[in-house]
VEXSEMAR-123817 format. One record per residue (C-alpha): residue number from 1; residue in three letters; x, y, z. Coordinates in steps of 0.02 Angstrom, whole numbers, always signed. Example, Ala and Ser with C-alpha at 12.3 -4.5 7.8 and 13.67 -1.06 7.14 Angstrom:
// VEXSEMAR-123817
1  ALA  +615  -225  +390 .
2  SER  +684  -53  +357 .
This chain:
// VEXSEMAR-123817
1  UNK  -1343  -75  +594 .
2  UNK  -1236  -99  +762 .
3  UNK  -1069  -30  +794 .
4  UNK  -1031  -201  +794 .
5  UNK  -1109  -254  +642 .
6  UNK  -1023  -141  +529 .
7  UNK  -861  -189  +587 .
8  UNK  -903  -358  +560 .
9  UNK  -933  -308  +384 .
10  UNK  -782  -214  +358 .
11  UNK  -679  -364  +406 .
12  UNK  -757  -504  +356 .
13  UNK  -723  -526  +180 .
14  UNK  -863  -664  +144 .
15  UNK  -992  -534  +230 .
16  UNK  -955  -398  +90 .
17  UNK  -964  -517  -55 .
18  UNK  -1125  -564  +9 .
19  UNK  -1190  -404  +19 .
20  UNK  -1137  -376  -155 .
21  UNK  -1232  -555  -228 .
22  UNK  -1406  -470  -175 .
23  UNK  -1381  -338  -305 .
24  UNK  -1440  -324  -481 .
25  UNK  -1308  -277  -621 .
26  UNK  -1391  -103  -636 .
27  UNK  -1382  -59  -442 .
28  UNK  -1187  -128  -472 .
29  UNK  -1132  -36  -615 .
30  UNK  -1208  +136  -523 .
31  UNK  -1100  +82  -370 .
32  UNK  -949  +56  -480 .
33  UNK  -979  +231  -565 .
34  UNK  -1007  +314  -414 .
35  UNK  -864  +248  -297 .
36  UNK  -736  +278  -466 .
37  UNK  -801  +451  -438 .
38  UNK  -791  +451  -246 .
39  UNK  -611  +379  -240 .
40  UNK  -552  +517  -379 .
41  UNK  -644  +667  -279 .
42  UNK  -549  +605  -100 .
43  UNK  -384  +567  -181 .
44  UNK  -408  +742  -241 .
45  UNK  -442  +836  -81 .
46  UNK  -323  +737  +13 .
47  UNK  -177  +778  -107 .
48  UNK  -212  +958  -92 .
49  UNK  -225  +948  +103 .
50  UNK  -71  +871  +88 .
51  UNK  +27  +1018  -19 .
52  UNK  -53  +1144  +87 .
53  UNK  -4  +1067  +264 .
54  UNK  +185  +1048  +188 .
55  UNK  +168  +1241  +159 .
56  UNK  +110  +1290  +327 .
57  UNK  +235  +1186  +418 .
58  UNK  +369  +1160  +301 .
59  UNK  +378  +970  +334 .
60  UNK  +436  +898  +153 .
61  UNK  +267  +835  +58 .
62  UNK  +378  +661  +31 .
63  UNK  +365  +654  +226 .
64  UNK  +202  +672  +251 .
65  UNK  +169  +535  +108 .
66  UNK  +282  +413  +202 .
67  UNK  +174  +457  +365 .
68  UNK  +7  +507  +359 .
69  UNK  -47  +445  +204 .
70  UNK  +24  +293  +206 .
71  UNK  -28  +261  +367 .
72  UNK  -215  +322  +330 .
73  UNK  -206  +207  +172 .
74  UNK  -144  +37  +259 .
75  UNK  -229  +58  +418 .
76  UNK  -395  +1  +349 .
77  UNK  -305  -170  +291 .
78  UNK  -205  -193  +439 .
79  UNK  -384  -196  +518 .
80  UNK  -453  -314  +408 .
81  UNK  -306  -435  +425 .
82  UNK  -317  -424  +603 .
83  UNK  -490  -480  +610 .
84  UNK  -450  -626  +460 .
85  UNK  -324  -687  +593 .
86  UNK  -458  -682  +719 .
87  UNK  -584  -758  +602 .
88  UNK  -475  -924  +574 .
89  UNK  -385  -842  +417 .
90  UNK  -210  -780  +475 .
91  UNK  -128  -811  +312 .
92  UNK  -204  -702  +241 .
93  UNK  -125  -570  +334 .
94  UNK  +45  -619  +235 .
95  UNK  -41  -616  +81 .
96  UNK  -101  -456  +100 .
97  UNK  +54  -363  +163 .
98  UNK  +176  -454  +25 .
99  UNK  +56  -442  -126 .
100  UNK  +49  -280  -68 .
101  UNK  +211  -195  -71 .
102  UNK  +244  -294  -242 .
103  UNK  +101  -206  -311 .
104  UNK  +129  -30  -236 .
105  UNK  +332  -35  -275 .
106  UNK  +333  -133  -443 .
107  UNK  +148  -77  -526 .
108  UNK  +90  +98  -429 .
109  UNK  +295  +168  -405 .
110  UNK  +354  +110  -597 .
111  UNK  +194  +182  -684 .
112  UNK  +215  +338  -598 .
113  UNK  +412  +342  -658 .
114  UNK  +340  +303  -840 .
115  UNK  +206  +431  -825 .
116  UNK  +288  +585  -750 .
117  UNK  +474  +661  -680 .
118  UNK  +489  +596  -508 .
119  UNK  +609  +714  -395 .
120  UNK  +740  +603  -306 .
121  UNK  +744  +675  -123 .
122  UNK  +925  +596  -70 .
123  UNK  +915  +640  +114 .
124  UNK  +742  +561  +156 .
125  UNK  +765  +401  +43 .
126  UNK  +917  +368  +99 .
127  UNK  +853  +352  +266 .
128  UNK  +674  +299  +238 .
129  UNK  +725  +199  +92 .
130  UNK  +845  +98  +190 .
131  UNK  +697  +57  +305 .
132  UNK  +591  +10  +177 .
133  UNK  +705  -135  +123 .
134  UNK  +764  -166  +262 .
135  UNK  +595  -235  +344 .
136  UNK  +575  -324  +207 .
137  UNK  +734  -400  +225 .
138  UNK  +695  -426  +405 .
139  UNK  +501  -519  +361 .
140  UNK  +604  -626  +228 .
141  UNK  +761  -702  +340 .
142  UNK  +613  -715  +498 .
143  UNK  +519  -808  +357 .
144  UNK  +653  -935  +326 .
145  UNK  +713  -961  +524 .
146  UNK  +522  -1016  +541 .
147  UNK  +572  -1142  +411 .
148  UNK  +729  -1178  +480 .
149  UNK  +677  -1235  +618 .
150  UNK  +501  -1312  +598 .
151  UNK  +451  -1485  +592 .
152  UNK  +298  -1428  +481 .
153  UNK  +229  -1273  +409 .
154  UNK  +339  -1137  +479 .
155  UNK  +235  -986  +541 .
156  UNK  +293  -812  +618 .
157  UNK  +241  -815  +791 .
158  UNK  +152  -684  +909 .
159  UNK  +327  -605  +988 .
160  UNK  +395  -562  +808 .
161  UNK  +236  -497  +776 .
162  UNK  +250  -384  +920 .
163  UNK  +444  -322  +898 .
164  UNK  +379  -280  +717 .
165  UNK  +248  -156  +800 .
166  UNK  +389  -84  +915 .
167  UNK  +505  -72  +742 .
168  UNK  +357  +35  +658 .
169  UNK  +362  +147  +827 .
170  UNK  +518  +184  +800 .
171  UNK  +512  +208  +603 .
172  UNK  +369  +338  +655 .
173  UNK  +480  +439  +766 .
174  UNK  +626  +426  +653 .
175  UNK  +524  +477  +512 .
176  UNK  +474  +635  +621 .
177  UNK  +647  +670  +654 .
178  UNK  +708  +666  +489 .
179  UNK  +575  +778  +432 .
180  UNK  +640  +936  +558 .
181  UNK  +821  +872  +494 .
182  UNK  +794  +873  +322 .
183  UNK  +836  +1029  +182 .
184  UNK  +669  +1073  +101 .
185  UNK  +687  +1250  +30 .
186  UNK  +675  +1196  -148 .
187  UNK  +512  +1113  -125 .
188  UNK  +455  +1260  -29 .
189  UNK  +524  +1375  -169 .
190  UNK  +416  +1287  -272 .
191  UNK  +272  +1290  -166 .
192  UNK  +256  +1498  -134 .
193  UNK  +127  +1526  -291 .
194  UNK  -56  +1540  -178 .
195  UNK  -84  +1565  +3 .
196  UNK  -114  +1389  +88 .
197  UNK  -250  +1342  +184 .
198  UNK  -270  +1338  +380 .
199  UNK  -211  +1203  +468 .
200  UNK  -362  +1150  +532 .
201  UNK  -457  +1135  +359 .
202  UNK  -275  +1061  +292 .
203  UNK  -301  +919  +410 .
204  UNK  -496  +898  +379 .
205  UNK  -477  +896  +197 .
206  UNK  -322  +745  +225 .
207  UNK  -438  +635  +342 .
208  UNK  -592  +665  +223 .
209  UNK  -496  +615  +75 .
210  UNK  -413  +480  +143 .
211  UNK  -605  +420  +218 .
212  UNK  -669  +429  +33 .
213  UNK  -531  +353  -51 .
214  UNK  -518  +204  +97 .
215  UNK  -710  +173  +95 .
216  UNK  -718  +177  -104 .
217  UNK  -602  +63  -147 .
218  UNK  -664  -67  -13 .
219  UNK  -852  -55  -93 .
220  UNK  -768  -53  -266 .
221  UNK  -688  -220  -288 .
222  UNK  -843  -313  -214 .
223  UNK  -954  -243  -327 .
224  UNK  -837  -250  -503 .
225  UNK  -792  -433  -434 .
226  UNK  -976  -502  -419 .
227  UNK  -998  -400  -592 .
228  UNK  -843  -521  -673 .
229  UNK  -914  -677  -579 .
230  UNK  -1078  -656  -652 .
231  UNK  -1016  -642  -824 .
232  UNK  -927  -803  -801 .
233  UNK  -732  -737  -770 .
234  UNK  -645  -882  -684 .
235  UNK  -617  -854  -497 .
236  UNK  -422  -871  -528 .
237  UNK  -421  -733  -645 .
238  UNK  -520  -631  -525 .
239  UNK  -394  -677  -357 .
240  UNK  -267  -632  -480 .
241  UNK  -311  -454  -536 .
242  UNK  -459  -382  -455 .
243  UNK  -451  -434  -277 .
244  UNK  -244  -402  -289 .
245  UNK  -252  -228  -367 .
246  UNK  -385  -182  -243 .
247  UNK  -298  -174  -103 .
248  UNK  -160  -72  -181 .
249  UNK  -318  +46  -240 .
250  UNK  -268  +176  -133 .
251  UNK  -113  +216  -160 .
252  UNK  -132  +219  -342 .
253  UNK  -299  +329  -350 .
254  UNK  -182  +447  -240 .
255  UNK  -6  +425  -359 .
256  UNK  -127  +459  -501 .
257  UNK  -203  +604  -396 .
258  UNK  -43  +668  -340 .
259  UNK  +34  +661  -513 .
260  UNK  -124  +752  -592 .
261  UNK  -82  +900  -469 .
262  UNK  +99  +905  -499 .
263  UNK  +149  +837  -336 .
264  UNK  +238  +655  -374 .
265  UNK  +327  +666  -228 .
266  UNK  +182  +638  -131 .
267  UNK  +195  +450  -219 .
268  UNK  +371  +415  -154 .
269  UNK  +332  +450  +12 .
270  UNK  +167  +365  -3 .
271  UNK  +261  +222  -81 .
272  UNK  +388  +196  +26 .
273  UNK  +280  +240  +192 .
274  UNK  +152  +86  +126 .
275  UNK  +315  -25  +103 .
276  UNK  +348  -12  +279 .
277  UNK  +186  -9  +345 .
278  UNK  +144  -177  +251 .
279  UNK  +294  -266  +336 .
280  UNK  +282  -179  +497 .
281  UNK  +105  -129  +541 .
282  UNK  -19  -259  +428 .
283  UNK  +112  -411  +465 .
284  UNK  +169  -372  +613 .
285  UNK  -21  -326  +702 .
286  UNK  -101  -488  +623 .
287  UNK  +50  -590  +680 .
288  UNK  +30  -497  +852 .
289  UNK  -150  -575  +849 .
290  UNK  -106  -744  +781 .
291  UNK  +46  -822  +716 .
292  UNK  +33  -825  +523 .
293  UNK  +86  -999  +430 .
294  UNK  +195  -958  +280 .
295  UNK  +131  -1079  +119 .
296  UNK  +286  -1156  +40 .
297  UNK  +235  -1039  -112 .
298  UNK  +315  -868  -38 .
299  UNK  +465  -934  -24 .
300  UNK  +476  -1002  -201 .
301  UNK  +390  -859  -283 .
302  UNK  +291  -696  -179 .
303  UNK  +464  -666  -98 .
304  UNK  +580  -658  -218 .
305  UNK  +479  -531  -336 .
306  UNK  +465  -422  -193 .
307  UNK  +652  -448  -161 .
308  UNK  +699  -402  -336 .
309  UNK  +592  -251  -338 .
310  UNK  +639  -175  -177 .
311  UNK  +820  -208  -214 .
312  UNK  +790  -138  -386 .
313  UNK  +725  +16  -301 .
314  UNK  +841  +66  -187 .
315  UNK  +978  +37  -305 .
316  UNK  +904  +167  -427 .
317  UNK  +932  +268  -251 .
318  UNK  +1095  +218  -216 .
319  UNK  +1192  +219  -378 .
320  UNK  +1079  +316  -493 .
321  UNK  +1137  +516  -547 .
322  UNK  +1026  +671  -579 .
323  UNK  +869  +736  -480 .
324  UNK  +739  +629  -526 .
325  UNK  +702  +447  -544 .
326  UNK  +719  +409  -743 .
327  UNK  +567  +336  -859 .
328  UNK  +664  +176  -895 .
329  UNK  +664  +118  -711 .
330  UNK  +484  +134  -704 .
331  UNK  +483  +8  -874 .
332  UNK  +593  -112  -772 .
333  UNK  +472  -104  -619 .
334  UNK  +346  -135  -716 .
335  UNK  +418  -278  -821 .
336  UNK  +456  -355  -661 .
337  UNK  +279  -356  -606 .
338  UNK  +195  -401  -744 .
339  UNK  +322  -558  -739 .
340  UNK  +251  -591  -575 .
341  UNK  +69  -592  -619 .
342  UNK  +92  -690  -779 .
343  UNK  +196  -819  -700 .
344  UNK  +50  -839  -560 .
345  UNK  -44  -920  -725 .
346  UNK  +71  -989  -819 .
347  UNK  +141  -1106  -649 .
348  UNK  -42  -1118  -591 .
349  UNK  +6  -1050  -430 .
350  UNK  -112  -967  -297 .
351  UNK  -73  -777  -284 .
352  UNK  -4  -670  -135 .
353  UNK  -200  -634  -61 .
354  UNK  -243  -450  -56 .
């Protein structure tokens, strides 16, 4: 296979699935059990390359989850929406970055609150945090402009596309600068129990895991789709759960990872770094490549849940007391979420495309 080739089938969505159809159930199932494997082995490594790079140069593990994992875990779909927009599909660019954040704040963020303490680290979220809603924000009232002013369906054009790609520049350096600013000697405290690894084999063990985890999620949902297909699951039901939760695969196999290891942190910053990057990075390249229409549907429905979750988050941030994020503000994140996915059956309409 080409160079070309395979990134033709990384992108092209129709190309996987029919890769997938020429399987037997047996070959599928041993796919499924060996990429649940894979994703729980990279998540692993990449978590620990994570805690051991914090301890060797004392940038804040929340940091590092808002910036390199994050990026390594969106960067795969910001390809793939980039070449949907270039196949003749740029909606589902929007799709994909909205559906996305939704999932990652309201399902990945609230079962991690439910599941384990998460610290609250003021100083970053209250910076990074701001940013996360804030693009949101910004995607939202560019959103509604487009409709504004648009004789048909409104769509966000090329240029916003690019000033989003010079707003994640910035985010990037801020993010970098707020790391050297920031007060970290409790989390190193709590970090001083085994010698950490070298930098070099820190780093290695970050871009192998996040490989693994990237590559096994996007052979996953394929496989466990065409699995549900074949025993005769409507293709609604699989838009709505499979094919949305997969792209938010991830970030969850590394919250789960991270929280496993004792590290939830990691998930805030992974979180919120995925927020951005969805707005920013996925959005903003694929609008960059083609202006993206904007279905009536997101404005009735996909952005208001992601409204009311962001919002919900940062005013946990802003107004809530104590250390750590509390259990019932995970419940509420969650409630709001599976809202959102019920009412996508219950008022028959098409869900945010992952």
């Amino acid at each position: 296979m080409t160079g070309t080739e395979l990134l033709h089938l990384i992108g092209d969505e129709t190309a996987v699935n029919t890769l997938m159809s020429g399987l037997s159930n047996g070959v599928l199932l041993v796919l499924i059990g060996f990429c649940v494997f894979f994703l729980s082995k990279g998540a692993g490594w990449m978590v620990e390359g994570v805690v051991d790079l914090a301890r060797r140069t004392g940038m804040p593990k929340i940091i590092i989850g808002a910036t390199i994992v994050s990026l390594g875990t969106t960067t795969p779909e910001a390809f793939v929406s980039v070449m949907a927009a270039f196949m003749g599909n740029p909606g589902l660019a929007l799709g994909n970055g909205v559906g996305s954040i939704i999932a990652d704040t309201g399902f990945i963020f609230g079962l991690t609150c439910v599941l384990a303490p998460v610290p609250m680290n003021r100083f970053v979220l209250d910076r990074t945090g701001w940013v996360q809603v804030g693009s949101a924000t910004l995607l939202v009232m560019t959103a509604v402009a487009a409709w504004a002013i648009s004789d048909g369906v409104p769509h966000i054009s090329r240029n916003v596309g690019f000033v989003f790609l010079l707003l994640l520049a910035g985010y990037m350096y801020l993010s970098y600068r707020w790391a050297r600013q920031g007060d970290v000697s409790t989390e190193q405290k709590a970090d001083t129990g085994e010698i950490p690894r070298s930098l070099p084999l820190c780093w290695a063990m970050i871009a192998i895991g996040l490989a693994m985890v990237v590559v096994g999620a996007r052979v996953l949902i394929p496989a466990a789709s065409e699995i549900a297909q074949r025993l005769g699951v409507p293709d609604d039901v699989i838009a709505a759960t499979m094919v949305a939760f997969g792209t938010s695969l991830p970030e969850l196999i590394t919250a789960v990872a991270a929280v496993r290891k004792g590290h939830p942190e990691i998930t805030v910053g992974n979180i919120v770094g995925a927020d951005v990057l969805n707005c920013l990075f996925v959005i903003g390249a694929a609008a960059a490549a083609r202006p993206l229409a904007i279905p009536n549907t997101f404005f009735l429905f996909h952005f208001p849940a992601m409204l009311i979750i962001l919002y919900s988050f940062r005013s946990f941030i802003s107004f809530g007391s104590g250390r750590f994020f509390h259990r019932w503000q995970g419940v509420w994140l969650l409630t709001v979420y599976v809202i959102y996915v019920v009412l996508q059956y219950t008022t028959n309409m098409v869900p945010a495309s992952n």
